[in-house]
Residue, then its C-alpha position, 0 to 999 in steps of 0.5 A: x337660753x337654748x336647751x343643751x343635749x349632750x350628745x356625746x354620751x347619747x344612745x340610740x336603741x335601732x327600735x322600730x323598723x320599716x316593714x314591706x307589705x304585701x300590699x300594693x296600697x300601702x307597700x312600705x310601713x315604719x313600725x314603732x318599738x311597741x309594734x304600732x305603725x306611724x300614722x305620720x310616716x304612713x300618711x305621707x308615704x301615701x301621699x308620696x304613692x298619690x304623686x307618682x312615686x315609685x315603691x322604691x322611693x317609698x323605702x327609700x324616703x322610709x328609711x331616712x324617716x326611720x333615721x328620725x324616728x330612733x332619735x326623736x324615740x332617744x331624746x323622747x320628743x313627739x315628731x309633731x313637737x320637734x323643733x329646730x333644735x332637734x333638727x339640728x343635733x340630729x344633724x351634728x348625730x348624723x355627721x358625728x356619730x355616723x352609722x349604727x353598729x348592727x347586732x352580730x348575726x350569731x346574736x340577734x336577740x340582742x338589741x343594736x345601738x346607735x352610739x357615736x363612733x362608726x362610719x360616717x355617713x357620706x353627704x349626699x346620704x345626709x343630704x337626702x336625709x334633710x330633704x326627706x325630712x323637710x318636705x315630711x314635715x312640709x306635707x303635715x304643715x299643710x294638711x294641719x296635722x305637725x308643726x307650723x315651724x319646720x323643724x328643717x327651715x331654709x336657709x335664711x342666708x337667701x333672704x326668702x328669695x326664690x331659687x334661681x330668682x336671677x338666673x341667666x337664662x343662657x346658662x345653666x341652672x345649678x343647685x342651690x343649697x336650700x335646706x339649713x342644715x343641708x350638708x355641701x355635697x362635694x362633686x364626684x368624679x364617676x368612677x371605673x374599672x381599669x381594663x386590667x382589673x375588670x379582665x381580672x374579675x371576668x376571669x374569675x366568674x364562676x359561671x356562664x350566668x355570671x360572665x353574660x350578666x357582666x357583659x351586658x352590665x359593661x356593654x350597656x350601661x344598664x343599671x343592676x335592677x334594669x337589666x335583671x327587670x329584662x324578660x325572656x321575650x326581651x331579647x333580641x340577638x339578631x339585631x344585639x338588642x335586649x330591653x329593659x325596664x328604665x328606674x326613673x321612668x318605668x318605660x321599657x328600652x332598647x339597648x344595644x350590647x356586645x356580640x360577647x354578651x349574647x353568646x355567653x347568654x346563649x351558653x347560659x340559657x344552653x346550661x340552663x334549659x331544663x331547670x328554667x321555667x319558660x315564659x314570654x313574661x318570665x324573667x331572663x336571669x334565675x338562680x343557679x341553684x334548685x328550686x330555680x328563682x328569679x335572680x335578686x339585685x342583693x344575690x348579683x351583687x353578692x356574687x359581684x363581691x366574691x369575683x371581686x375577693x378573688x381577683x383581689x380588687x375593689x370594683x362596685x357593681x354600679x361602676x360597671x355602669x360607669x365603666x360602660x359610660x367613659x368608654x361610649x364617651x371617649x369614642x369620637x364617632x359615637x356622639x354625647x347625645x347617644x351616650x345620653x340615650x343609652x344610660x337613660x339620662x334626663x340631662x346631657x350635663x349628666x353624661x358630660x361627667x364622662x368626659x372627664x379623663x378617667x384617673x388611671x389614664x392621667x395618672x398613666x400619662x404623667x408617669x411616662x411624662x415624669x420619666x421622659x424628663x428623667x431620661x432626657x435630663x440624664x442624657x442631657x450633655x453640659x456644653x464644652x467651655x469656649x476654647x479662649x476661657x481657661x477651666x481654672x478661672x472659670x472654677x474661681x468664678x463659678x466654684x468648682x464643678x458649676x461647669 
């Protein structure tokens, strides 16, 4: 008989943390409650390091392992002696429990707990999770140190048949759902900003930083942490070029924009002359207030949320990227494979999401369709009845008032 864990009433302390070093070997570290790190995570976020991968995806894949690590921490299980049964109620804990209520900041000497009730966790979070999570123990698997049994297996509806194993090579390859406790992850329509809801948001930017900053997000299509990666040799006005450091790649790219985007760049830089430093490879965007520093993504996005709270809207930062997409895309003279190039996409079948109508438009389009029908039913005239049938026979055959 399985052993039973009562989940309902479990609780999971937010011990530990995921730590970053100064340290360009070792970037990120996960940090037990007593203050050690985990030996486990650190090997395999090296080894992530050794094929390539970004520090980003180092904090990323942390904070997924940092997830597991609290629970396994409550339900006191060594993750080297995790089984599937531990895999599988952390999946119901992330499904059901979703997302841990933090300690207030007016409080931080009190400990968080993880406990059944807050927001859901989106699929595509649990999804990365179980990836993360598989491959963790794929890696101790293979060099000898965890389980022989991945506490993750795969889903053995496949029958231990490779992925795409009858593929059609004419069609295109689609995702298969690997992992057994991989969550369906729906597919998502991109998401924009309305011409009016944006207008709304750039009247209310406080400053001329902020207006060139969304200008160029919505003209390029440039991701938050590109564009503030853009140097100040890397702008080029004269040709409407500004270059950015690509997230996947590392690669430095070209990207066309607005002739509105540099002028307010100018204004800024005009307003700014004697409080930022000057510098070939100094970063372009810094901070308002003294002592000048360069910009962060959290302060963009912070300052995107205020705009957002005066205009009374609800627009991301990201969808700016979004935004920038359906309008390349729905400009006939501009091809798909130059929307492809210009917002970085390693798959034209990526930038054909843009293709799809936006919301607002099908929702405007119906509407003046449902009202045309209501005007054309309204002016809409019954025909007269034919001069030899008498209006009181006709009433007896069809009821009064079916004329």
């Amino acid at each position: 008989m399985e052993a039973s864990r009562d989940l309902a009433f479990l609780s999971v302390p937010l011990v530990g943390e995921l730590v970053a070093m100064d340290d360009p070997w070792d970037p990120y570290r996960l940090i037990d409650p007593a203050g050690e790190p985990v030996e486990g995570a650190r090997a395999f976020l090296r080894d992530l390091q050794g094929a390539g991968r970004s520090a980003a995806t180092a904090r990323s894949y942390g904070m997924d392992l940092l997830r597991w690590f609290r629970f396994l921490w409550a339900v006191e299980v060594p993750w080297d002696r995790a089984s599937r049964l531990e895999a599988r109620d952390f999946s119901r804990w992330l499904q059901v429990a979703g997302q841990p209520r933090r300690p207030h900041w007016r409080r931080p000497s009190e400990a968080g707990r993880w406990a059944a009730g807050g927001k859901p966790y989106a699929p595509s979070v649990r999804a990365h999770s179980e990836t993360v999570l598989r491959s963790f123990y794929d890696f101790h698997r293979d060099i000898g140190t965890g389980p022989v049994l991945n506490p993750f297996p795969l889903d053995r509806a496949r029958g231990g048949r490779r992925a795409h194993a009858h593929h059609n090579p004419m069609d295109p390859a689609r995702n298969e759902r690997a992992g057994l406790y991989r969550p369906r992850v729906p597919t998502r329509v991109p998401r924009s900003v309305p011409d009016e809801e944006f207008n709304e948001i750039f009247a209310r930017l406080p400053s001329h930083r902020d207006r060139a900053l969304i200008a160029f997000y919505v003209s390029t299509g440039a991701r938050a942490s590109e564009l503030l990666s853009t140097w100040q040799t890397g702008v080029d006005p004269g040709r409407q070029l500004i270059s950015v450091v690509r997230k996947g790649t590392g690669e430095v790219q070209e990207l066309p924009a607005s002739t509105d985007a540099f002028v307010w760049l100018r204004l800024y830089q005009l307003e700014m002359d004697d409080a930022i430093p000057r510098g070939r490879r100094l970063p372009l965007w810094w901070t308002l207030r003294s002592p000048s520093r360069p910009l962060t993504y959290h302060a963009v996005h912070r300052m995107f949320e205020r705009a957002n709270a005066k205009a009374g809207t609800s627009a991301t930062l990201h969808a700016l990227r979004h935004t920038a997409g359906y309008r390349m895309a729905e400009d006939p003279s501009l091809p798909l494979t130059d929307v492809q190039f210009v917002l970085g996409h390693a798959q034209l079948t990526t930038t054909q999401l843009y293709l799809t109508p936006r919301k607002e438009a099908v929702i405007r389009r119906l509407l003046a369709h449902h009202a045309e029908q209501t005007r054309q039913a309204a002016s809409r005239v019954a025909p007269p009845p034919a001069v030899n049938y008498r209006p009181e026979s006709l009433d007896v055959l069809f009821g009064a008032g079916a004329r």
